[in-house]
C-alpha positions in Angstrom: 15.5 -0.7 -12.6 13.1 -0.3 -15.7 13.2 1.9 -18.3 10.0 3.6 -17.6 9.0 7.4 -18.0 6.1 9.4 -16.2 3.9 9.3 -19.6 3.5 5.6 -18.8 1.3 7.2 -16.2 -0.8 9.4 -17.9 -3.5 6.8 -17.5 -3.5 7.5 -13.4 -4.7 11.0 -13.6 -8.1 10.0 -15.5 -8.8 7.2 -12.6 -9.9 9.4 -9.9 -11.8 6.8 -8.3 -8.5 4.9 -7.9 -5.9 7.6 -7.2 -8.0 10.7 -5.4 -6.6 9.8 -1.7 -4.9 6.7 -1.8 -2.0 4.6 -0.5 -0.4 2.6 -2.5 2.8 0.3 -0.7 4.9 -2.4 -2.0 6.9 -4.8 0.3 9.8 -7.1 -1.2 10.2 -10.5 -0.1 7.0 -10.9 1.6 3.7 -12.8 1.2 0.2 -11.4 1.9 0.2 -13.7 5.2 3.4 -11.8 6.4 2.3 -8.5 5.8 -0.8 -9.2 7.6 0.8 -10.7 10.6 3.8 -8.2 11.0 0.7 -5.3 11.2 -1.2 -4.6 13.8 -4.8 -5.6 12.4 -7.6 -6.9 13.8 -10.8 -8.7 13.1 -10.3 -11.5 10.4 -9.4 -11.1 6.9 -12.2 -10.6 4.0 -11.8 -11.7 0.5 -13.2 -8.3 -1.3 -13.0 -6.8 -4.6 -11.7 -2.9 -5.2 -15.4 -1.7 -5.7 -16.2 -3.2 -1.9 -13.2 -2.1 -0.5 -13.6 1.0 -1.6 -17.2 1.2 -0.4 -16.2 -0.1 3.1 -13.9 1.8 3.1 -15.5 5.1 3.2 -18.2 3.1 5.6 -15.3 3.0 8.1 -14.8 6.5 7.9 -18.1 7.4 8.9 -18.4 5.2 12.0 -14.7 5.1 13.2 -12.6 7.5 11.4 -9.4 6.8 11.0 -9.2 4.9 14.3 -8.4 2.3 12.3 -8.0 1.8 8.9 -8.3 -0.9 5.9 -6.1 -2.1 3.6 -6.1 -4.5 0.6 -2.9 -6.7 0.1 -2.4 -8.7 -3.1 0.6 -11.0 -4.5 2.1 -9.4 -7.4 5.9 -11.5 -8.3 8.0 -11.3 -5.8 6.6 -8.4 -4.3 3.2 -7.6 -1.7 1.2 -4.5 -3.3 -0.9 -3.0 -0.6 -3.8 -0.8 -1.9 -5.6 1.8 0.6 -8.5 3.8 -0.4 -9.0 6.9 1.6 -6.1 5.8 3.8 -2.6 6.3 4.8 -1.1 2.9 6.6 2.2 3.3 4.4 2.8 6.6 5.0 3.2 5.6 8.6 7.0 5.3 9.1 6.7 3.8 12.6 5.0 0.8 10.9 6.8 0.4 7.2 10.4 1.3 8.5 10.2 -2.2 11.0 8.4 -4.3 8.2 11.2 -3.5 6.1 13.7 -4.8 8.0 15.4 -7.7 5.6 13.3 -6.5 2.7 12.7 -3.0 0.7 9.1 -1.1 1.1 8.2 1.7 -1.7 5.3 4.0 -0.8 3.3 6.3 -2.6 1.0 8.2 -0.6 -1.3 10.7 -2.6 -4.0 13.1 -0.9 -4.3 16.8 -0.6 0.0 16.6 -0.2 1.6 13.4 -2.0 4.6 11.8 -0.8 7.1 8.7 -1.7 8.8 7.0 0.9 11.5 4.3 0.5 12.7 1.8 3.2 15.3 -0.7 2.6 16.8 -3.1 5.8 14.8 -1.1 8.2 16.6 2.1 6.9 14.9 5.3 5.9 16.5 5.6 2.4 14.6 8.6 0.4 11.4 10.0 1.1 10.0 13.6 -0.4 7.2 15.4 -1.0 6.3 14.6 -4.8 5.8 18.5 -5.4 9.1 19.6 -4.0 11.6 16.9 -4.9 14.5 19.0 -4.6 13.5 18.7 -0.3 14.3 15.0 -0.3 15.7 13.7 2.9 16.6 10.4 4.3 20.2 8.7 4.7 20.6 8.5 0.8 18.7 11.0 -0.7 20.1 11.7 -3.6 20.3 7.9 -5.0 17.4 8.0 -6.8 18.1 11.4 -8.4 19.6 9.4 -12.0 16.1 7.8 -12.1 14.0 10.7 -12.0 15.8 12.3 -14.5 15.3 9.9 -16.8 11.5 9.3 -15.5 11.3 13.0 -16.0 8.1 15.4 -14.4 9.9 15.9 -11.0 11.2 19.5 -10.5 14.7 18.6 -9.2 16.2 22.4 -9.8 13.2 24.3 -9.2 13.5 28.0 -10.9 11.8 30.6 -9.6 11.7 32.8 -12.3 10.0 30.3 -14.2 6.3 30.0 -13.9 5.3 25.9 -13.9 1.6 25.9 -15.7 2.0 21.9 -16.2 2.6 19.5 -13.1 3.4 15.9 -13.8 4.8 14.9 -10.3 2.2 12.3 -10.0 2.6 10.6 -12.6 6.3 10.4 -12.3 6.0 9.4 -8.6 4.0 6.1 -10.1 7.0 6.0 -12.2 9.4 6.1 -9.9 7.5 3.1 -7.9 7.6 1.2 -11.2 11.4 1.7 -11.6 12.1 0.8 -8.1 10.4 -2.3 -7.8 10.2 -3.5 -11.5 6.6 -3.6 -11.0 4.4 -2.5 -13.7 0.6 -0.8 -12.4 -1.8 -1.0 -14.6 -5.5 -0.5 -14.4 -6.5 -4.4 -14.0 -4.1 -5.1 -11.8 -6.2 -3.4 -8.9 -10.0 -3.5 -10.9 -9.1 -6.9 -11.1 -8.2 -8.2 -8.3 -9.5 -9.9 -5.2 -7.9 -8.1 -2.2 -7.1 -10.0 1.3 -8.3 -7.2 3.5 -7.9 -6.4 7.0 -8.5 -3.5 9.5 -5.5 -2.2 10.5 -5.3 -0.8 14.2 -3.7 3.3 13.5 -4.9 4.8 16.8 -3.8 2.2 19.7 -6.6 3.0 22.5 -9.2 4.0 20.8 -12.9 2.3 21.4 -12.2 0.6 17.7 -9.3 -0.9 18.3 -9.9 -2.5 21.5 -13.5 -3.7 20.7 -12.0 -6.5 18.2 -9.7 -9.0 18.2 -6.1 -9.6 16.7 -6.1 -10.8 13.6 -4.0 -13.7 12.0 -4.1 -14.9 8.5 -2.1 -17.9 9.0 -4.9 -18.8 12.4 -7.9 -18.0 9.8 -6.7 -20.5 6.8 -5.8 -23.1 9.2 -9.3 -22.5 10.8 -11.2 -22.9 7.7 -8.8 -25.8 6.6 -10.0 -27.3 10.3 -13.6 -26.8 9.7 -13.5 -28.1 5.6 -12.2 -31.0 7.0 -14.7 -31.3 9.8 -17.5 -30.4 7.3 -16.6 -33.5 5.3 -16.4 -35.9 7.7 -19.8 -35.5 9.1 -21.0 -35.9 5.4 -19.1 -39.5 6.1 -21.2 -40.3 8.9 -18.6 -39.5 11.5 -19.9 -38.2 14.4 -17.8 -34.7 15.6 -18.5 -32.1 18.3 
């Protein structure tokens, strides 16, 4: 685990258009394509940038709700890193706990209440809320305690006869994601990046998740494989239907 600290996160609490309701979710062992196919999305996959899925987003919102819900996956080592703006796909334990089966998942969730969740082998490790992390729960909840000491920022033995003016729980939260997964954040990793997105199904039944169908990231590159091929050969002359 690396030797990180909560100040190595100051940077997150002056990007509010990153980290004002968010999900962020990493998944071990896993490629985009897997991720995408072991959720239940639908439509196909865009290639968009953070300023588009952000927009669209918020677009979604204001048609559907949170019907259904989009999230951005990119590569980063070993690992998937799934980005949500104004959503909360990895804070949904019925969906991370079975992707992690065989791998690890590390969430943080951050909204009005902020939460970290961690999965390992399709087991419910740790999960708290960031302000309270003395409440953790989960079937090892107090394995992570050594790291957030050193992190520092978390209130493990809260006092109440101390008043708190100065909360860093967020910043060590991003901290404790970091230490976990040996994965470094840093600002152009998601400004940056172009995100696979899909639409992600979070209210089975509903009108917007029955109007479109199942996604599959593996169908869609083959499908555009299929059709670059086709596309050539007609500029060869070849006639195809």
């Amino acid at each position: 685990m690396a030797n990180v600290t909560y100040g190595d996160y100051r940077w997150t609490q002056t990007a509010p258009d990153l980290f004002n309701a968010f999900c962020l979710t990493y998944i071990s062992e896993a490629t985009v394509e897997q991720v995408v196919d072991a959720l239940p999305t639908v439509g196909s996959p865009q290639q968009w940038n953070l300023a588009t899925l952000a927009s669209r987003s918020m677009e979604s919102w204001g048609e559907i709700r949170d019907n259904n819900l989009l999230v951005g996956l990119i590569q980063h080592g070993g690992w998937t890193v799934m980005y949500e703006h104004n959503g909360y796909i990895g804070a949904k334990r019925e969906l991370m706990q079975p992707l992690s089966v065989g791998r690890e998942v590390v969430v943080h969730h951050g909204s009005e209440h902020s939460y970290f969740f961690r999965y390992v082998d399709g087991v419910d490790r740790t999960w708290f809320e960031t302000l309270y992390p003395s409440r953790r729960q989960g079937s090892a909840p107090d394995e992570l305690v050594p790291i957030m000491r050193q992190i520092g920022g978390f209130e493990l033995e809260p006092d109440e006869s101390v008043k708190v003016t100065e909360f860093h729980h967020h910043e060590a939260t991003f901290a404790l994601c970091d230490a976990v997964t040996g994965l470094r954040l840093t600002p152009p990793l998601l400004r940056q990046a172009t995100f696979a997105v899909v639409e992600v199904v979070n209210r089975p039944g509903t009108p917007a998740a029955a109007e479109r169908p199942r996604a599959s990231m593996a169908y869609e590159h083959h499908r555009r494989v299929d059709q670059g091929i086709r596309d050539w050969a007609r500029r060869q002359g070849h006639n195809l239907p």
